[in-house]
C-alpha positions as CSV (number, residue, x, y, z in Angstrom):
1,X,-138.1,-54.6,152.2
2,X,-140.2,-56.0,149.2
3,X,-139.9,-53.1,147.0
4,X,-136.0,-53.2,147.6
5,X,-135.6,-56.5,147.0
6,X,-137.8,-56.4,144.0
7,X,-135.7,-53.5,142.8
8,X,-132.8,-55.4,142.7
9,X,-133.9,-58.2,141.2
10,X,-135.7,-56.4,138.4
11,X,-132.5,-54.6,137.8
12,X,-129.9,-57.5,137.8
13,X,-131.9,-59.2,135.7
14,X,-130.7,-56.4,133.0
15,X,-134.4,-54.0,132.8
16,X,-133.4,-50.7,132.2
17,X,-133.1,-48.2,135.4
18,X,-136.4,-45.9,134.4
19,X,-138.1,-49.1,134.6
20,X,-137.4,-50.9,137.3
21,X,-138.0,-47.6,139.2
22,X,-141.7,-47.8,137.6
23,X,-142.0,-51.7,138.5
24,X,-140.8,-51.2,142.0
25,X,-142.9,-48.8,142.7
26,X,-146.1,-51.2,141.8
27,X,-144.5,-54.0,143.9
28,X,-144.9,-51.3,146.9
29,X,-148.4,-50.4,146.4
30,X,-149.1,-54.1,145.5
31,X,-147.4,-55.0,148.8
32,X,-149.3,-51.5,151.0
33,X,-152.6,-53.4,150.8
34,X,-153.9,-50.2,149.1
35,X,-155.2,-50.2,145.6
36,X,-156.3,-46.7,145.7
37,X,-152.5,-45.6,145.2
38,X,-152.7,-46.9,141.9
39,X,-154.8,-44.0,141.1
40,X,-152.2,-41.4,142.0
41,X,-149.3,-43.1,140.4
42,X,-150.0,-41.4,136.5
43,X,-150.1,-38.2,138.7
44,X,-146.5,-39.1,140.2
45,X,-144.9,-40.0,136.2
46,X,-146.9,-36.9,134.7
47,X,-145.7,-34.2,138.1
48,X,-142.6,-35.4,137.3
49,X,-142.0,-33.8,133.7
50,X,-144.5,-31.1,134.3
51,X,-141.5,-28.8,134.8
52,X,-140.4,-25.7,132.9
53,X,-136.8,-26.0,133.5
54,X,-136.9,-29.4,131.9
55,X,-136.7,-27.7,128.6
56,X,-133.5,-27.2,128.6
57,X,-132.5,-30.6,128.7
58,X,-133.3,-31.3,125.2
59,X,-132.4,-27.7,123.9
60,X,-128.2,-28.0,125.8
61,X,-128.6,-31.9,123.8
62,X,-129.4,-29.8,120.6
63,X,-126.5,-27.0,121.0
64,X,-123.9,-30.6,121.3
65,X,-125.7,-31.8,117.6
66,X,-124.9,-28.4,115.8
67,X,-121.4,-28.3,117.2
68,X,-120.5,-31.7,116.1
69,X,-122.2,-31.3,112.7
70,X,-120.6,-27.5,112.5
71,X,-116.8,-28.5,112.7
72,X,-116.9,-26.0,115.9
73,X,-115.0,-28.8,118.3
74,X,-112.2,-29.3,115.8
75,X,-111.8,-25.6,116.2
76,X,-112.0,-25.1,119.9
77,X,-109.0,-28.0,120.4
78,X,-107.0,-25.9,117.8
79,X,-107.6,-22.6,120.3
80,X,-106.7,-25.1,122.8
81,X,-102.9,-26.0,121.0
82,X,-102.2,-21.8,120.5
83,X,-102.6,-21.2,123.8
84,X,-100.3,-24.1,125.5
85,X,-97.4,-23.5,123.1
86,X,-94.4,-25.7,123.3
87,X,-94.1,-26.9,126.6
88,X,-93.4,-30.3,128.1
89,X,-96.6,-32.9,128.4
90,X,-98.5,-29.7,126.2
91,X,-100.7,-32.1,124.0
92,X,-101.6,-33.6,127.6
93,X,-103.1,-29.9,128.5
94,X,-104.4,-29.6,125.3
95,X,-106.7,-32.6,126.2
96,X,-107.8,-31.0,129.1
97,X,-108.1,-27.8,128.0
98,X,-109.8,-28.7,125.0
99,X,-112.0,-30.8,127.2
100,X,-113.0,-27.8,129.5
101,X,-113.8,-25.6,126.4
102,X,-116.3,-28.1,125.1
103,X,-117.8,-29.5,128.3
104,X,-118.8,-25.5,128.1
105,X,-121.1,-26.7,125.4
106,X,-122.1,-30.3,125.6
107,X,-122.8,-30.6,129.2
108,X,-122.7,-35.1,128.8
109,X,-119.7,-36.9,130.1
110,X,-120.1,-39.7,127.4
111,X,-120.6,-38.1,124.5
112,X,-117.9,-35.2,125.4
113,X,-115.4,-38.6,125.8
114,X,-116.8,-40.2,122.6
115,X,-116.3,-36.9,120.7
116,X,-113.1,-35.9,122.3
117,X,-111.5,-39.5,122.2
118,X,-111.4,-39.5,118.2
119,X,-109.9,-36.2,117.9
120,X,-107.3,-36.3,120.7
121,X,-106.5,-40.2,121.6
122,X,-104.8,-40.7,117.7
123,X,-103.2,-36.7,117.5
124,X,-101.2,-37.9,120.9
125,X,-100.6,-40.8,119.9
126,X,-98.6,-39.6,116.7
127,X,-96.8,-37.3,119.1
128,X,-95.4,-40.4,120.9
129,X,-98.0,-40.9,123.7
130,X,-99.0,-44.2,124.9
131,X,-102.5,-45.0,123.4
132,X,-103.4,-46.1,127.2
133,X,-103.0,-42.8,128.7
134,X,-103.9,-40.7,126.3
135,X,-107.5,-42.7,126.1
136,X,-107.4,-42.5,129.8
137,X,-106.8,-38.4,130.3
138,X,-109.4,-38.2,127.8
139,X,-112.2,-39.8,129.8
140,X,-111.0,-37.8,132.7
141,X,-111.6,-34.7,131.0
142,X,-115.1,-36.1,130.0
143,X,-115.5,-35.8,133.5
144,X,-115.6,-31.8,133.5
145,X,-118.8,-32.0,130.8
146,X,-121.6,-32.7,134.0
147,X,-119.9,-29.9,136.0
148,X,-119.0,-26.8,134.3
149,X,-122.7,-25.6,132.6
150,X,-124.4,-26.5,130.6
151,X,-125.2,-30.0,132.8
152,X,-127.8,-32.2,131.9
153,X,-127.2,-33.6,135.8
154,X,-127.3,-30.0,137.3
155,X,-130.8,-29.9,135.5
156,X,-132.2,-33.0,136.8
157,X,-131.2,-32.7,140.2
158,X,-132.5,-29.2,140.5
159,X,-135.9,-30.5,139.3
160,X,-135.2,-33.4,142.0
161,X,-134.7,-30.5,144.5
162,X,-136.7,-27.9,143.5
163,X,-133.8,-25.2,143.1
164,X,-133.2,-22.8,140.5
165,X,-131.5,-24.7,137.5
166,X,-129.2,-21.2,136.6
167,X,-128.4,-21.0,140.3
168,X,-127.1,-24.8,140.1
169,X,-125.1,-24.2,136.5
170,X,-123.3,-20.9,138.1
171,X,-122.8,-23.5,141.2
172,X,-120.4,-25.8,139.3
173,X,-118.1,-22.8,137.5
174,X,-116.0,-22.6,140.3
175,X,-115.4,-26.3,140.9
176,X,-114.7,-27.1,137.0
177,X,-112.3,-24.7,136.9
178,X,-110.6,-25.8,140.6
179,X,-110.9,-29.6,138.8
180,X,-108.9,-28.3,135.6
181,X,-106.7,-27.0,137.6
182,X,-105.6,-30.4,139.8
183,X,-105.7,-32.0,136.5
184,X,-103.4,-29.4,134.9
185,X,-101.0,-29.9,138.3
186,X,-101.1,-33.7,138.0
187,X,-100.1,-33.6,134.5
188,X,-97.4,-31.6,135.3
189,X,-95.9,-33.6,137.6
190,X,-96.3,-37.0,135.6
191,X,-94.7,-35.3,132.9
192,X,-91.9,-34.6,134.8
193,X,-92.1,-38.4,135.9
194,X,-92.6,-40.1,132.5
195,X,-90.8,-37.1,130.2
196,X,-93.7,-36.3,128.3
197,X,-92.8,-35.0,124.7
198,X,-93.2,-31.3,124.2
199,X,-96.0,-29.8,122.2
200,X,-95.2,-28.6,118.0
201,X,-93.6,-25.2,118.3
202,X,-95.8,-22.4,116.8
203,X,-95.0,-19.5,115.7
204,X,-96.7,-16.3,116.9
205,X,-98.6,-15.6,113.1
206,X,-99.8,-19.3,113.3
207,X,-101.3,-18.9,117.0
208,X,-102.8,-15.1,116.0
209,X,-104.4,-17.2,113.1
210,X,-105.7,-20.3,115.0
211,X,-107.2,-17.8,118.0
212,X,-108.7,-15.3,115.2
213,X,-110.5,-18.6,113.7
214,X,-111.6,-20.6,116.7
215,X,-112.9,-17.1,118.6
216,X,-116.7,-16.8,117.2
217,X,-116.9,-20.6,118.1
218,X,-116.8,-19.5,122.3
219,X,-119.8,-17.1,121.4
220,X,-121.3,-20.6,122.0
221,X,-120.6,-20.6,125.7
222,X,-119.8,-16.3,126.3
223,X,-124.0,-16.4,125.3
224,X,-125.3,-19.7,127.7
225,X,-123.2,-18.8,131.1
226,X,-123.2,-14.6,130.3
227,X,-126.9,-14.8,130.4
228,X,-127.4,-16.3,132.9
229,X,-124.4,-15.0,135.1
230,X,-125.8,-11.6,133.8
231,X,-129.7,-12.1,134.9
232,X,-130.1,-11.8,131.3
233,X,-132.0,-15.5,130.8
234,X,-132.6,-18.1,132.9
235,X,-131.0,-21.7,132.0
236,X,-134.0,-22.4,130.0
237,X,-133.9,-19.4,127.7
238,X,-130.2,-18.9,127.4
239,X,-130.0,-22.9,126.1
240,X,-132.6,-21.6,123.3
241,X,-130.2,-18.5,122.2
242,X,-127.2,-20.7,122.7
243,X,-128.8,-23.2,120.2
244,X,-129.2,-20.2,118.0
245,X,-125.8,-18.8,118.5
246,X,-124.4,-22.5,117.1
247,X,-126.0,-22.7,114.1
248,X,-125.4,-19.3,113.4
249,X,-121.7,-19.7,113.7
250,X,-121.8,-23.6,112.2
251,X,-123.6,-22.0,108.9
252,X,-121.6,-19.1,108.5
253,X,-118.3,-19.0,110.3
254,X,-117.2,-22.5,110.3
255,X,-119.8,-23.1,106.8
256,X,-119.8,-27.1,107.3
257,X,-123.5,-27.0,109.0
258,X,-126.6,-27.2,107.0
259,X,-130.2,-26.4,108.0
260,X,-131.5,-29.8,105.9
261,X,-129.3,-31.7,108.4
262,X,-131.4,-30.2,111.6
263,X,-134.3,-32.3,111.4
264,X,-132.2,-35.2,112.1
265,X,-130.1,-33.6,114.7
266,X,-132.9,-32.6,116.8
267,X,-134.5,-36.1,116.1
268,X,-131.7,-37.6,118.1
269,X,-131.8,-34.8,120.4
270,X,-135.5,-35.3,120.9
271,X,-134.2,-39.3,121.5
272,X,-131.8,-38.5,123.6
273,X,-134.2,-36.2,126.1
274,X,-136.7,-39.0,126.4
275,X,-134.8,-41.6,127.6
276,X,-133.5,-39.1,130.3
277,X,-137.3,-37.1,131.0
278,X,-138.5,-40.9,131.2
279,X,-135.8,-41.7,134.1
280,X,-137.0,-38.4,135.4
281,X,-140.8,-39.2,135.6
282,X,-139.8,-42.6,136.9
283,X,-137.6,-40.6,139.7
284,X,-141.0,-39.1,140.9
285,X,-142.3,-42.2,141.5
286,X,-139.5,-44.0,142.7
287,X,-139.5,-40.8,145.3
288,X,-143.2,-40.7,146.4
289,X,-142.8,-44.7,147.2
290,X,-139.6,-43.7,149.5
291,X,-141.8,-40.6,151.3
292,X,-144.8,-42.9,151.8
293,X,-142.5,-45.6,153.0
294,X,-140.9,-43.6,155.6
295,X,-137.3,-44.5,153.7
296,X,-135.5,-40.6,154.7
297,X,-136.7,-40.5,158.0
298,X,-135.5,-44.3,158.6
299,X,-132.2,-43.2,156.7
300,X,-131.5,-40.0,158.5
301,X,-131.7,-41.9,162.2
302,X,-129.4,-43.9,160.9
303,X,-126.8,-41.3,159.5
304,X,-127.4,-39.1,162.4
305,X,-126.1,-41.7,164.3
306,X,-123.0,-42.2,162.7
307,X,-122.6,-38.3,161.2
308,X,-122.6,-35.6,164.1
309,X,-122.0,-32.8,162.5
310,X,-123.0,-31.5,158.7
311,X,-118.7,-32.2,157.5
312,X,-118.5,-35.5,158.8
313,X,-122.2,-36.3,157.1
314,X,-120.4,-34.8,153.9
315,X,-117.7,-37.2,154.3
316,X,-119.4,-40.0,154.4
317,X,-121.6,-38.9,151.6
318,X,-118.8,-39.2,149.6
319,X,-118.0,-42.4,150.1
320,X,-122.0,-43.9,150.3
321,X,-122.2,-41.9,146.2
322,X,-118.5,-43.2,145.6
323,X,-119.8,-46.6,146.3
324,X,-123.0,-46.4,144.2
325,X,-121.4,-44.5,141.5
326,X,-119.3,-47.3,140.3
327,X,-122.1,-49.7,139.3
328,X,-125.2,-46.8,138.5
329,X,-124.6,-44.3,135.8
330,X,-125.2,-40.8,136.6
331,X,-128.8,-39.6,136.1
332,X,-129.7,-42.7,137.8
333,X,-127.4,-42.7,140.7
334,X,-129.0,-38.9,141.4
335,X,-132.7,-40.4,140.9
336,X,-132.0,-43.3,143.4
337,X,-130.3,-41.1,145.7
338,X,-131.2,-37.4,146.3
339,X,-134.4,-37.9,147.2
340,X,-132.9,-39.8,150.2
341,X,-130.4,-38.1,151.2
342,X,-131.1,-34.2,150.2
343,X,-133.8,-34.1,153.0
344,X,-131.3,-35.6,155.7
345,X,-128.6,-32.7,154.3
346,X,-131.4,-29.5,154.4
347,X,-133.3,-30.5,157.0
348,X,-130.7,-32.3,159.9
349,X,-127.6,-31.1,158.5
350,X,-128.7,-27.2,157.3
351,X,-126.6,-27.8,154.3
352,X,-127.1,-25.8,151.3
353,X,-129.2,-28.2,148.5
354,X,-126.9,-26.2,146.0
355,X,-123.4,-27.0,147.5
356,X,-125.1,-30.3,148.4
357,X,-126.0,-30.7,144.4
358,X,-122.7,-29.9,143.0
359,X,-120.5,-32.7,145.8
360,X,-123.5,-35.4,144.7
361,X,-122.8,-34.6,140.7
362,X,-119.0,-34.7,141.0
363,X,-119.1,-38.0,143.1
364,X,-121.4,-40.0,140.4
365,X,-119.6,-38.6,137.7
366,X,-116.3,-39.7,139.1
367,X,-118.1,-43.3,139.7
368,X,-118.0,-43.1,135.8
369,X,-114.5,-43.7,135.7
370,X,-113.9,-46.1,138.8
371,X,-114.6,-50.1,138.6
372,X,-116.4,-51.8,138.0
373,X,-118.1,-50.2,135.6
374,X,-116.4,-47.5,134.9
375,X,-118.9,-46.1,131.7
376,X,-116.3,-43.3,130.8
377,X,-113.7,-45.8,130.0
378,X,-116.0,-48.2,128.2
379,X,-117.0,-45.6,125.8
380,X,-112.9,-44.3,125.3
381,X,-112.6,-48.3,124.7
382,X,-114.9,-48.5,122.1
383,X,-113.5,-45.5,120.4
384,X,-110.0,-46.5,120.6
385,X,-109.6,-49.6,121.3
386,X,-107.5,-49.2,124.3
387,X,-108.2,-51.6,128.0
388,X,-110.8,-49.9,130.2
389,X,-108.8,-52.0,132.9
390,X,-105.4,-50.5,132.0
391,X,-106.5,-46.9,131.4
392,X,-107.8,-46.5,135.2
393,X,-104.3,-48.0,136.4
394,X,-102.3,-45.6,134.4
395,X,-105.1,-42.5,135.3
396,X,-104.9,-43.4,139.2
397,X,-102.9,-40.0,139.9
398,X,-106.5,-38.3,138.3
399,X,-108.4,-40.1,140.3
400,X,-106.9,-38.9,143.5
401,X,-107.2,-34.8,142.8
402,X,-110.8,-35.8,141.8
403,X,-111.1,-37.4,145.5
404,X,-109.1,-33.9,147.0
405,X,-111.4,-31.7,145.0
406,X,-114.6,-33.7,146.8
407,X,-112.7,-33.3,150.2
408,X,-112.3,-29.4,149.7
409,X,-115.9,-29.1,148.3
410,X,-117.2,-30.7,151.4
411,X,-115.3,-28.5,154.0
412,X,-115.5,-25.0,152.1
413,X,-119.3,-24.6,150.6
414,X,-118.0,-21.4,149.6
415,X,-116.0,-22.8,146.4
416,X,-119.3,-24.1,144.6
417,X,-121.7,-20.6,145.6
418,X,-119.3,-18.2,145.4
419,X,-120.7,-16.7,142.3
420,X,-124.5,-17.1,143.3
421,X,-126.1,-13.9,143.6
C-alpha cells in the first residue's frame, strides 16, 4: 500500500514514468524492513537490458531515421494514391493505406502520426477535407505503426514475457491488416454520409510510373517481415538487414540520403532507445517489487472472482488496459501492467502470452487516442494545429471498429497466431 501510494504521488507530481518505477521500488524495500534487497536491485536494472532481442529496438528506430532522411515515405503515400484511383473518400484511403505501408517500417505510433500528419493533413485539406478529420484519420492510422512489425511494443513486451520477439511481430500481421480493413469499411460508409470528394483521376501511364518508382522502397519491409516469416533471421537480425536495405535504396534509388547525415541519425536513434531500454530496466524492477509483494497472486484472486472463464477474463482486460491506456502512454502502460496480469492469463486462464501480447498492445495503443490524454492527437495538434478535443468527436466511428477488432481478438485467438509456425 506504501509503494502504491508512493507511486502515485511521485508520478502526479510530473517525474517521469522510468523513474518513479525506480523510486517506488526503494520506498518498498525501505518499507520491507530489509536492507539486504538493496543489494539485488542493480541486478534487477542491469537483468533487465541484458537481453539480445533488445537490439532491435534501436536498430527498427534507425530503419524510421533513413526513411525520413531518404524521401522513401513521400514515395510510399504516392504508391498509396496509384492504387486507390478515383474513387469517392480515396484521399481518406490513401491516409490509411499510406499509414499501413509505413507503420511496415517505423513500428512508433507518434512519430508515424508526426511524419504522416505533415504529408497527408494539408494534401486533404487542398482536396476539400475538413482539417479536423483529416488530422483525426491520420492519428488513427498512427495507430497501425505498434501493430503491424516492426513494433517497438511487440519488442518490449516479449522481453516482459520471455517469448520470441519474431513470433510476436508475425503475431500482429493478421490483426493490422483485419484493423485496415474496419478502417477502410468505416471510411466507406462516412463517405457515403458526409460525400467525401473523389480522389484526382490518373491515368494508367501515371500509376505504371508512380508504382515503378515507389516499388524498391517496399524492399524495406519485403526484407524485415520475409526473413523473419521465412526462418531466414530472427527480429534482431532482419532489423540489421532492413537498416541496410534503407540506406541502400535512400542513397541510390531515391538519392536524397547521405552517409555524412548517419551519424546524426543514429545519434537520435541511440536517444530514442535509451529513454525506452531505461523504462525497460526500470520495468524489471518495478516487476520484482510486485513478485516479492505477492501483487499477481493478490490480483488473480481477485479477477478469478469476477472472470470465470479465460473470454470473460479477456473482456474485462479490455476494459481494466482501456482504462489505464488513456492517462499512461504505451511502453509504460505494458511495464505497469503485464507483469501483473500475463501470469493471471498463462497460468489461471491457459491463454496464449502471444495472443495475450497482441490484445494488451492494441488496447494501450488505442488509449493513445481516447481522453484524456489522448497522445496521438496531441502530437497531430502540434503538427497541424487542429483541436485534439474535436478530432476524437469527429473520429468516434474509428474508435468503435478499433473496440470490435479487440472483441474479435479476444474470442478467436486464432486471428493474431495464425501465421506462427
Amino acid at each position: 500500500m506504501i509503494t502504491s501510494a508512493a507511486f502515485m504521488i511521485i508520478m502526479l507530481v510530473g517525474v517521469p514514468i522510468g523513474l518513479c518505477l525506480c523510486l517506488a521500488g526503494i520506498v518498498y524495500i525501505m518499507a520491507s524492513g530489509n536492507p539486504l534487497l538493496f543489494q539485488s536491485y542493480p541486478l534487477q536494472l542491469f537483468g533487465g537490458v541484458d537481453s539480445y532481442g533488445l537490439i532491435a529496438i534501436p536498430l527498427f528506430i534507425l530503419i524510421g531515421e533513413i526513411m525520413n532522411g531518404g524521401g522513401i515515405t513521400r514515395r510510399i503515400v504516392d504508391l498509396a494514391m496509384a492504387f486507390v484511383g478515383s474513387v469517392r473518400g480515396g484521399l481518406a484511403y490513401v491516409n490509411i493505406l499510406a499509414n499501413m505501408f509505413v507503420s511496415s517500417i517505423l513500428g512508433s505510433a507518434t512519430a508515424q502520426v508526426a511524419i504522416m500528419s505533415q504529408i497527408m493533413v494539408p494534401e486533404m485539406e487542398k482536396q476539400g477535407y475538413d482539417k479536423t478529420f483529416a488530422a483525426g484519420l491520420t492519428a488513427y492510422g498512427g495507430m497501425l505503426g505498434p501493430i503491424i512489425p516492426p513494433s517497438v511494443m511487440f519488442v518490449v513486451y516479449s522481453v516482459l514475457a520471455q517469448v520470441s520477439v519474431s513470433d510476436m511481430l508475425i503475431a500482429g500481421i493478421l490483426p493490422g491488416i483485419l484493423l485496415t480493413g474496419l478502417f477502410f469499411i468505416t471510411i466507406a460508409a462516412m463517405g457515403f454520409v458526409y460525400n467525401y470528394p473523389r480522389a484526382e483521376k490518373r491515368t494508367l501511364r501515371q500509376r505504371a510510373a508512380t508504382v515503378l518508382s515507389a516499388l524498391p522502397t517496399l524492399a524495406i519491409p519485403v526484407v524485415i517481415v520475409g526473413s523473419i516469416l521465412g526462418g531466414l533471421a530472427n527480429a534482431t537480425e532482419a532489423a540489421a538487414v532492413g537498416a541496410v536495405a534503407a540506406a541502400l535504396v535512400g542513397r541510390y534509388w531515391t538519392q536524397e540520403f547521405s552517409f555524412s547525415r548517419l551519424p546524426e541519425m543514429m545519434l537520435r536513434a541511440g536517444v530514442y532507445s535509451a529513454i525506452v531500454l531505461f523504462l525497460v530496466a526500470a520495468a524489471a524492477v518495478f516487476s520484482w517489487v510486485l513478485i516479492y509483494g505477492k501483487v499477481p497472486q493478490e490480483t488473480a484472486a481477485w479477477i478469478q472472482g469476477v472472470a470465470k472463464d479465460p473470454i470473460s477474463f479477456m473482456l474485462l482486460v479490455n476494459v481494466i488496459l482501456l482504462v489505464i491506456g488513456t492517462v499512461i502512454d504505451g511502453i509504460p502502460g505494458l511495464i505497469m501492467t503485464v507483469p501483473i496480469l500475463l501470469p493471471i492469463a498463462t497460468e489461471v486462464y491457459g491463454i496464449d502470452p502471444r495472443h495475450f501480447g497482441v490484445v494488451v498492445v492494441i488496447n494501450l495503443v488505442l488509449g493513445l487516442l481516447s481522453p484524456p490524454v489522448g497522445l496521438c492527437f496531441f502530437v497531430a495538434a502540434a503538427v497541424t494545429g487542429a483541436k485534439p478535443g474535436k478530432m476524437f468527436l469527429v473520429t468516434m466511428p474509428f474508435f468503435g471498429v478499433s473496440c470490435i477488432l479487440l472483441v474479435l481478438l479476444s474470442l478467436y485467438p486464432f486471428l493474431s497466431l495464425a501465421l506462427i509456425k
